[in-house]
TORPAKE-495552 format. One record per residue (C-alpha): chain; x, z, y. Coordinates in pm, 1 decimal, decimal comma. Example, Ala and Ser with C-alpha at 12.3 -4.5 7.8 and 13.67 -1.06 7.14 Angstrom:
BEGIN
ATOM  unit        c1        c3        c2
ATOM     A    1230,0     780,0    -450,0
ATOM     A    1367,0     714,0    -106,0
% end
This chain:
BEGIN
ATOM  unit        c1        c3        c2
ATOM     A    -577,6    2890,5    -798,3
ATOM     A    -901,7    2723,4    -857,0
ATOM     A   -1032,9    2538,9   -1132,3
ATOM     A    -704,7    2491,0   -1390,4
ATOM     A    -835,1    2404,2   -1666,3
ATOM     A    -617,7    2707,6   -1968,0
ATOM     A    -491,4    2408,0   -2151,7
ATOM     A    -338,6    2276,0   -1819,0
ATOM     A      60,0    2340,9   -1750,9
ATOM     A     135,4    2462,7   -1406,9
ATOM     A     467,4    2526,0   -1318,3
ATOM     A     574,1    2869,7   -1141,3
ATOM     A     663,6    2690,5    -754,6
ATOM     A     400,5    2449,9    -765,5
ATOM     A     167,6    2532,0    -444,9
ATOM     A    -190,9    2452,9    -507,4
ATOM     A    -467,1    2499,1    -263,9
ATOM     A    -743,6    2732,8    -432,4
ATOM     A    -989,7    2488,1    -417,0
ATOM     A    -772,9    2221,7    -627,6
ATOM     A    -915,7    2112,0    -993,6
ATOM     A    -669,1    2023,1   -1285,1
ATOM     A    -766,2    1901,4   -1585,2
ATOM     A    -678,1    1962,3   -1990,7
ATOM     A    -373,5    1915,2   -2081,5
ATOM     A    -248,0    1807,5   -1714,0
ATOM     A     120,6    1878,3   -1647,5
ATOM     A     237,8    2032,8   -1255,3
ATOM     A     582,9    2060,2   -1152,1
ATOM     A     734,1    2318,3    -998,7
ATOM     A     821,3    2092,7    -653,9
ATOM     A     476,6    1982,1    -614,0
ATOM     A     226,8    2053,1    -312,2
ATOM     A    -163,1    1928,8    -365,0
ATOM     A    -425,5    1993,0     -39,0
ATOM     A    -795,2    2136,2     -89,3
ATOM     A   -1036,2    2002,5    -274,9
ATOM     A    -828,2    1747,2    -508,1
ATOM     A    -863,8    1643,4    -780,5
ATOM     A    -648,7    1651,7   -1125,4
ATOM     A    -752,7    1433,3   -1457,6
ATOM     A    -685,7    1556,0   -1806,6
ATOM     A    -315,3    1439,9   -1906,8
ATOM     A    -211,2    1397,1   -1593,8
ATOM     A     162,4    1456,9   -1497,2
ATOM     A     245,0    1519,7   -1181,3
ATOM     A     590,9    1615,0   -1135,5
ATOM     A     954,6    1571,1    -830,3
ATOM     A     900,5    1684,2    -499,4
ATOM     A     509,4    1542,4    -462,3
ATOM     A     329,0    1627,3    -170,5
ATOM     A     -96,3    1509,8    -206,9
ATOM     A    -327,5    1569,9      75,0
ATOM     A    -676,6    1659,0      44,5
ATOM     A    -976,1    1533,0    -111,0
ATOM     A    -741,8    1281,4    -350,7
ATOM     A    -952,9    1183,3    -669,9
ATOM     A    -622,6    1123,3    -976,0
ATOM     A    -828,1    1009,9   -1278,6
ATOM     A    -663,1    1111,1   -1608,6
ATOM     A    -330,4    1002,7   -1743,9
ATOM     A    -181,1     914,1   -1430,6
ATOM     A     210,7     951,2   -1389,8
ATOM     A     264,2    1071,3   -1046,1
ATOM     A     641,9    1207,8    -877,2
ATOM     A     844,3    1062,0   -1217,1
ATOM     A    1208,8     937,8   -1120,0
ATOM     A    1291,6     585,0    -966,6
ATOM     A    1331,5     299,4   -1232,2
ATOM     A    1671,9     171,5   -1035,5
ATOM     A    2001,9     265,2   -1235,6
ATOM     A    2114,0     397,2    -843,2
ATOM     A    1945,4     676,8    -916,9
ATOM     A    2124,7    1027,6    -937,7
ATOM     A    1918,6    1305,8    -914,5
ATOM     A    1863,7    1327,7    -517,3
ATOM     A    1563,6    1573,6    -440,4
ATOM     A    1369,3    1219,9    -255,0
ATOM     A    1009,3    1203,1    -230,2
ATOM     A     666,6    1095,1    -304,9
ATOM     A     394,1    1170,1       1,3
ATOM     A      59,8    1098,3     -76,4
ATOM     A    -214,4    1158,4     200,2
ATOM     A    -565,1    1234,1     144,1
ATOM     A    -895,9    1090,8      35,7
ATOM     A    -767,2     850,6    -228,2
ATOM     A    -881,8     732,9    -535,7
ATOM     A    -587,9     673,1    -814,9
ATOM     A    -739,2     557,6   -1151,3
ATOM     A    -627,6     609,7   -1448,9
ATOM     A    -249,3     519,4   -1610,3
ATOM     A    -109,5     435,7   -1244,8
ATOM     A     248,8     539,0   -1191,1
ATOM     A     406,9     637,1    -843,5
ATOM     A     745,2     706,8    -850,5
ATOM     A     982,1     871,8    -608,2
ATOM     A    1196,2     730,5    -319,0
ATOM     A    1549,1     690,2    -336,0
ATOM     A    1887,2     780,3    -144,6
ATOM     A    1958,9     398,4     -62,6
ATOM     A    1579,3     395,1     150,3
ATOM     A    1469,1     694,6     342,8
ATOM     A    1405,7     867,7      49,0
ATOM     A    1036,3     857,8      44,2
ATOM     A     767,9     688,3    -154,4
ATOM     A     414,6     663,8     108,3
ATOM     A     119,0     630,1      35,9
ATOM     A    -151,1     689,2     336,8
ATOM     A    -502,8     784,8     389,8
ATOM     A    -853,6     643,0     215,9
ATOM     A    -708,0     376,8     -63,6
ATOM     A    -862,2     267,9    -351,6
ATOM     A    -613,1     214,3    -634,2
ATOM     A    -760,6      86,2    -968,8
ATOM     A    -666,3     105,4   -1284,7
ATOM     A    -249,5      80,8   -1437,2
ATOM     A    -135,6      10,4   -1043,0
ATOM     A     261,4     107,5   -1033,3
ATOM     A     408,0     188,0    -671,6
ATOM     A     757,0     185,8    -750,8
ATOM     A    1044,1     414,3    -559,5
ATOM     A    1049,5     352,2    -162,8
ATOM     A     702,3     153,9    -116,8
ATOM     A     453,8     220,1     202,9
ATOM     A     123,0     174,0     193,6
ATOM     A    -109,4     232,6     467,4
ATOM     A    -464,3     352,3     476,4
ATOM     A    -784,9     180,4     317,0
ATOM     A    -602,0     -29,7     133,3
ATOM     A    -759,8    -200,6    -200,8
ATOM     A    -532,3    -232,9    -533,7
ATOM     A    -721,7    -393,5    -828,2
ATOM     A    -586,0    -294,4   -1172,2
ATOM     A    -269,6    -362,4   -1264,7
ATOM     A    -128,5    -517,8    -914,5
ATOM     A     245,7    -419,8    -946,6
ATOM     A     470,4    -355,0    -650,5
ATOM     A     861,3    -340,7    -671,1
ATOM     A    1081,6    -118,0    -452,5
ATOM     A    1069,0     -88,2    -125,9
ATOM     A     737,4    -272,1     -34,8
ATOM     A     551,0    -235,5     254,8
ATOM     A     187,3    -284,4     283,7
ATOM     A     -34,1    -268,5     595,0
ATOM     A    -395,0    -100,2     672,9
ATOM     A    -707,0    -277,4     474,4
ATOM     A    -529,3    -493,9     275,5
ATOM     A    -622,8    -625,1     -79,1
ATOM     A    -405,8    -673,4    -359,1
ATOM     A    -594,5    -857,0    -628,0
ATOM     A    -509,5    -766,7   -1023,8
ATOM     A    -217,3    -878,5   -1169,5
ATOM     A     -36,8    -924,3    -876,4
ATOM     A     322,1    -889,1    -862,1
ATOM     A     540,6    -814,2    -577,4
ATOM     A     890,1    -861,5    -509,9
ATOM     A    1084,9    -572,2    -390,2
ATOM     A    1099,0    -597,2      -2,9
ATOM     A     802,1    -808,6      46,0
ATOM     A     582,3    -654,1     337,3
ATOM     A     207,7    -750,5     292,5
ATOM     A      22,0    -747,6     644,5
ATOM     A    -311,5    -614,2     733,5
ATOM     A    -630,8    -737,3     678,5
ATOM     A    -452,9    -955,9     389,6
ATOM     A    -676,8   -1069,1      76,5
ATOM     A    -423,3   -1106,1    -182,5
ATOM     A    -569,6   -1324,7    -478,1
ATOM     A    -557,3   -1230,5    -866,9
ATOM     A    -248,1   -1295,3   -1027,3
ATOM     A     -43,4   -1396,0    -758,6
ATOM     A     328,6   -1384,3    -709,7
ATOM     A     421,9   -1230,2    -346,2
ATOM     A     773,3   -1371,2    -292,6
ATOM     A     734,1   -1376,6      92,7
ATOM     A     577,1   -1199,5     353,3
ATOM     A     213,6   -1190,7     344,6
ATOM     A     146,8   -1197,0     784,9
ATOM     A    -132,9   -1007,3     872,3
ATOM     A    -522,2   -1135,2     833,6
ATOM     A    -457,0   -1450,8     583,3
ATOM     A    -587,7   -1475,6     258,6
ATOM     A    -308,8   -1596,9      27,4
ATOM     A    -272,8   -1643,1    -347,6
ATOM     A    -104,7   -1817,6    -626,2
ATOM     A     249,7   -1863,3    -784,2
ATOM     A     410,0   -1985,2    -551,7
ATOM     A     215,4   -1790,6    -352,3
ATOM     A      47,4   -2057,8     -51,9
ATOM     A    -163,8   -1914,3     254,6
ATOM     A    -528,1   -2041,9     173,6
ATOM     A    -716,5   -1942,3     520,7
ATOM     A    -820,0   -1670,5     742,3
ATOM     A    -957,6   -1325,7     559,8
ATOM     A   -1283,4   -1417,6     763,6
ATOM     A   -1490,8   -1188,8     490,3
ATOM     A   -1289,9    -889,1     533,9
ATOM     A   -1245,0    -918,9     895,8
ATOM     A   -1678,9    -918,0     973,6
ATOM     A   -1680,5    -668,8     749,0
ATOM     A   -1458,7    -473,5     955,5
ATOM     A   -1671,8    -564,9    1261,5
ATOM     A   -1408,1    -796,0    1442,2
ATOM     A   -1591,9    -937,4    1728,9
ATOM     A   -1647,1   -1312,9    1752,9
ATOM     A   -1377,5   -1328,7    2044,1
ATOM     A   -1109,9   -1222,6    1818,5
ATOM     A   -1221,0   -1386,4    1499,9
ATOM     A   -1198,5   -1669,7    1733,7
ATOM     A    -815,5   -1569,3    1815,7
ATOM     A    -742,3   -1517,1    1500,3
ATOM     A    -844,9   -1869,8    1357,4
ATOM     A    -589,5   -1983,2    1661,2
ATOM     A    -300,9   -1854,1    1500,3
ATOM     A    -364,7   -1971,5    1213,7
ATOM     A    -378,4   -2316,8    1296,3
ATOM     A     -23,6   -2233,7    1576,6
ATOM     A     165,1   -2118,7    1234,6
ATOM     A       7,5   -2310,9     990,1
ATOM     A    -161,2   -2671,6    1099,5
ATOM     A      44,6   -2793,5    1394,7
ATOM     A     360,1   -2836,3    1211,8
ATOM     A     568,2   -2613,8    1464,9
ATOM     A     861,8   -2382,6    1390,7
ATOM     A     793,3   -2032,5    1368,2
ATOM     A     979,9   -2024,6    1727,1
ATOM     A     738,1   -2234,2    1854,4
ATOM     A     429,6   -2091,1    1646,2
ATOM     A     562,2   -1756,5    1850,0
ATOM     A     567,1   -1929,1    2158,0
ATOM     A     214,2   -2043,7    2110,7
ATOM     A     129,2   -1661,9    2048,7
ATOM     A     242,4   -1554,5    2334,6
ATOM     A      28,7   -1817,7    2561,3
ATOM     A    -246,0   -1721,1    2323,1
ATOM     A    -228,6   -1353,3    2423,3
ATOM     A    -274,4   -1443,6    2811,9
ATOM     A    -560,0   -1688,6    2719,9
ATOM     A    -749,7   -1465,9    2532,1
ATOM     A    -686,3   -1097,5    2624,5
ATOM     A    -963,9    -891,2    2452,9
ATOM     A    -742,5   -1000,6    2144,2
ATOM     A    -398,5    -872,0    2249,7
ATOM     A    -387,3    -622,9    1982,6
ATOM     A    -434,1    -875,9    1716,6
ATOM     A    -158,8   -1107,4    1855,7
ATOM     A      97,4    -846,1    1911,6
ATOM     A       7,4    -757,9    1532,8
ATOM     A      72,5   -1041,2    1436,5
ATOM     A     372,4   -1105,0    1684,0
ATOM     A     577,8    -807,5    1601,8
ATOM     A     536,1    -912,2    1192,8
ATOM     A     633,9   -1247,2    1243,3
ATOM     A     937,3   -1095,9    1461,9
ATOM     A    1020,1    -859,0    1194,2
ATOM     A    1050,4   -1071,0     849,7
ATOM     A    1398,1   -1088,8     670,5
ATOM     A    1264,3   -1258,0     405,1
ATOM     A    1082,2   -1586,1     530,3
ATOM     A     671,3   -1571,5     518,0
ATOM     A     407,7   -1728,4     268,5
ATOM     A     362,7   -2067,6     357,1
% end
């Protein structure tokens, strides 16, 4: 093993790439898996069956693999996944999936997680997505690529939160977040288009431009979400070079069980 620190518990099982770092005092199960080059913070525990990529930054005192909070729980060998190249600051909490989900707790590629973030049992996250400290998600939430979850956030097990989403401090997601609004509050009330994010992300003018339409189909002409749809579909043959974006947000609209943020 590489640099593990003697005051550091490693457990006999525990697979480690050589080039891994683990601080004082840091606790590693025996069901856990870490890739090359990452990172471990003194009085860390990182414990279940974890699996973390490479290059993964986990700043001290971060509770990683710990059982599901949900009294369903019996012991099942489920998961948490982590993939590589992400930053988890200190005192966050990841637990593992459950039997009553698929049993896995996903986290992707490149996200910045701040301070006292919890991702409870079941939740999928994407890649480069933004969590400011303490933004709390409940089981089984799914969130899409480059969103941002403002601090103090809360989010009700369930909720999906849809890329390119800004996410304001202290809201209360109760709905579905559909992909590329900015949203905040409790209740929680679409505010406009994440136009910031989106140039930042080099969107071209054309489908900024798309974008802003449906927005106004779902949210300023007063139509059903059947006819909002309908109006995305035209959309898509109107303005082609956008067709990603549309089916994006298409397929989410098609997909919510539990209403979206108004």
């Amino acid at each position: 093993m590489g640099l593990i620190h003697p005051t550091a518990i490693v457990a006999e099982g525990a697979h480690l790439d050589p080039s891994v770092s683990v601080g004082p005092y840091a606790v590693i199960g025996p069901h856990v898996t870490m890739g090359a080059r990452t990172t471990v913070g003194a009085h860390c525990v990182i414990e279940g069956h974890t699996t973390i990529g490479a290059d993964n930054r986990i700043f001290q005192f971060s509770s990683l693999g710990a059982v599901p909070q949900d009294k369903k729980y019996a012991g099942e060998p489920t998961q948490l996944v982590i993939g590589d190249r992400n930053t988890i600051r200190e005192f966050c909490t990841f637990n593992l999936g459950t039997a009553q989900d698929a049993g896995v707790t996903r986290i992707g590629d490149d996200n910045w997680i701040m301070a006292y973030v919890h991702i409870a049992h079941d939740c999928v996250l994407g890649n480069q997505i933004t969590m400011a400290n303490n933004a709390t998600l409940a089981g089984h939430v799914e969130v899409g690529d480059w969103a941002t979850v403002g601090g103090l956030t809360g989010v009700l097990q369930r909720m999906r939160i849809g890329a390119h989403t800004m996410v304001g401090f202290a809201s209360h997601v109760g709905k579905d977040v559909p992909p590329f609004m900015v949203v905040d509050g409790n209740p929680l009330e679409v505010r406009a288009v994440n136009l910031v994010g989106l140039r930042r992300r080099d969107f071209s003018a054309e489908r900024l431009a798309a974008i802003r339409e449906m927005h106004k189909l779902i949210y300023r002409q007063g139509k059903t979400l059947d006819e909002a749809r309908a109006g995305l579909a035209a959309l898509a043959d109107d303005m082609p070079e956008a067709a990603e974006d549309i089916a994006l947000m298409d397929d989410f609209l098609a997909t919510s069980t539990s209403g979206i943020a108004r």
